[in-house]
C-alpha positions in Angstrom: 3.2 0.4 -74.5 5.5 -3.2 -75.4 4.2 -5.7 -73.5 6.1 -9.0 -73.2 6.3 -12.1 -71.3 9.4 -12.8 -69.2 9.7 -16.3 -71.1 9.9 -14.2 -74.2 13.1 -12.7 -72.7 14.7 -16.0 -71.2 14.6 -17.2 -75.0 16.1 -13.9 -76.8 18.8 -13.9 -74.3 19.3 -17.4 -74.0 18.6 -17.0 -70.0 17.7 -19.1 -67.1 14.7 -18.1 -64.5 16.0 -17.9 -61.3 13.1 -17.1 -59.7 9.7 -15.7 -60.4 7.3 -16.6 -62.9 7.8 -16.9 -66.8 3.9 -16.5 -67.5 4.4 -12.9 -66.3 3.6 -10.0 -68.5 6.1 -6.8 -68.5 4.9 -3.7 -69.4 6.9 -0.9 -68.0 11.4 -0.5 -68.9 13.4 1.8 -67.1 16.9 2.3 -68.3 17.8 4.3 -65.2 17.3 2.4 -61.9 17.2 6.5 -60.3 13.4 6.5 -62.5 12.4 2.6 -61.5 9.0 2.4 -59.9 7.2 0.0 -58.4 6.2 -3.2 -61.4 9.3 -1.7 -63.9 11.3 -4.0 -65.1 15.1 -2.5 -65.2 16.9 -3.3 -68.5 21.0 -3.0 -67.6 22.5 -1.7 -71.6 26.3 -2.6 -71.9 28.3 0.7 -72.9 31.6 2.2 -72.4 31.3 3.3 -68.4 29.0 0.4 -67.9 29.6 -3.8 -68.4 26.5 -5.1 -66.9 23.6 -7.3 -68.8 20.6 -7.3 -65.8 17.0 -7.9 -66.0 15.3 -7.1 -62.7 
């Protein structure tokens, strides 16, 4: 299981907090918001039928 820190994401993607908490630790990715559960972090991957870059 990755675990990683949401401030650890701001700084790879050169991102802003918006809200929330930077201290927090992620463990759980869905690709697929039809598989999120409750505490998973959705991941939005740029491609050909998609143009989105989310974190949620």
């Amino acid at each position: 299981m990755i675990e990683i820190k949401v401030k650890e994401i701001l700084k790879i993607c050169n991102a802003e907090l918006l809200s929330g908490n930077e201290e927090e630790t992620l463990e759980n990715f869905k690709k697929d918001t039809r598989e999120l559960e409750e505490g998973d972090t959705y991941i939005g991957i740029q491609g050909e039928k998609v143009n989105r870059k989310y974190i949620f």
